[in-house]
C-alpha positions in Angstrom: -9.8 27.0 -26.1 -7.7 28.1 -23.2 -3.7 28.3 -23.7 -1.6 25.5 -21.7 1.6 25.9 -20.5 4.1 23.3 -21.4 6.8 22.0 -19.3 9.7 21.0 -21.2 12.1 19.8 -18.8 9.2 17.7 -17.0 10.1 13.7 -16.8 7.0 11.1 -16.7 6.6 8.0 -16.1 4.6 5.2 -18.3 3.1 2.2 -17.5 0.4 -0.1 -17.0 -3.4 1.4 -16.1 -4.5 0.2 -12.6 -6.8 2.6 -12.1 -10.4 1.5 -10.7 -12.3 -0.2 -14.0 -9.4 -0.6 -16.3 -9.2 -3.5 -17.8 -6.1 -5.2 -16.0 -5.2 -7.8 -18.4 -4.8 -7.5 -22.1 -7.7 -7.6 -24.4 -7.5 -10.0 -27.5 -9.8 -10.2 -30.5 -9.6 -11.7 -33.9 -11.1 -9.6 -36.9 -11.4 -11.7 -40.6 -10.0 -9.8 -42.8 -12.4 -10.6 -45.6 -15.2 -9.8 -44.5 -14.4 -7.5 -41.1 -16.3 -9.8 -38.9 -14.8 -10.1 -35.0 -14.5 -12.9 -32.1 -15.1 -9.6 -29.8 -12.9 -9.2 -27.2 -11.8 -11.3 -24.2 -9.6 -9.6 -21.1 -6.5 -11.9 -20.2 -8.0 -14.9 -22.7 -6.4 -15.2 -26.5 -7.5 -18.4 -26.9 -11.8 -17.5 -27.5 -10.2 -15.2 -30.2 -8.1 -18.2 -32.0 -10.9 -20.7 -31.4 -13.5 -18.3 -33.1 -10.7 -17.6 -36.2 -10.6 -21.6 -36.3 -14.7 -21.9 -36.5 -15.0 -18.5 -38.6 -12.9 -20.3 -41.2 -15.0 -23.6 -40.7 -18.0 -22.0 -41.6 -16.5 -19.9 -44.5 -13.2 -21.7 -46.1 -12.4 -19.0 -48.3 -11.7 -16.5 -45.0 -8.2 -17.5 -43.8 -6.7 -14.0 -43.0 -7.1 -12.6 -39.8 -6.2 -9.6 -37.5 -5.0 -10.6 -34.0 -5.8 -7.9 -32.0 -3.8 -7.5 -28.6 -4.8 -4.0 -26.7 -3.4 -3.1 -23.3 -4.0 0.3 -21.4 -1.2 2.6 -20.0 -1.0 5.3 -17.8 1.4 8.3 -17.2 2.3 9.9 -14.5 4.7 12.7 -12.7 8.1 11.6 -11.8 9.1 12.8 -8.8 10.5 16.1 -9.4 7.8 16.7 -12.0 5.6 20.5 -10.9 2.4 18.1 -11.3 3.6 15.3 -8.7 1.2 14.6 -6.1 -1.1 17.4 -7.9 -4.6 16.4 -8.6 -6.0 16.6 -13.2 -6.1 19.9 -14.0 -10.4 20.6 -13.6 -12.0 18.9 -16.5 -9.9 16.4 -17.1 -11.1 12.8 -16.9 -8.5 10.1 -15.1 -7.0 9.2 -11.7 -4.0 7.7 -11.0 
């Protein structure tokens, strides 16, 4: 492993992912909590997630706890005055922005 150097006085800034194939909505699952089955995920859609909690429980009326899942994908990047700003990822890096 190769030693970084670390920039303390650096600002970022955070925020949504919009980089080419992130999701651009939020994904939404439900998980039971009794027995760790999931809806799977939907981008931009919570209601295939409550629907499936609603039928999960149908099926199985002794399963009424769930997990709502909500997952969204950010982003940093240099603020202007930051060394990296308008600077390509350091080699080996994975990312855009």
């Amino acid at each position: 492993m190769s030693p970084r150097a670390i920039i303390a006085a650096a600002e970022w800034t955070l925020g949504l992912d919009r980089a080419e194939g992130a999701p651009q909505a939020p994904l939404h699952e439900a998980q039971c909590t009794t027995c760790g089955e999931s809806s799977g995920a939907t981008e931009g859609q919570r209601l295939p997630a409550e629907v499936w909690a609603l039928k999960h429980t149908g099926l199985r009326p002794g399963h009424r706890s769930f997990r709502a899942v909500q997952v969204s994908f950010w982003r940093t990047a240099p603020a202007p005055g930051n060394p990296y700003a308008g600077t390509a990822l350091p080699s080996g890096e994975v990312g855009g922005g």
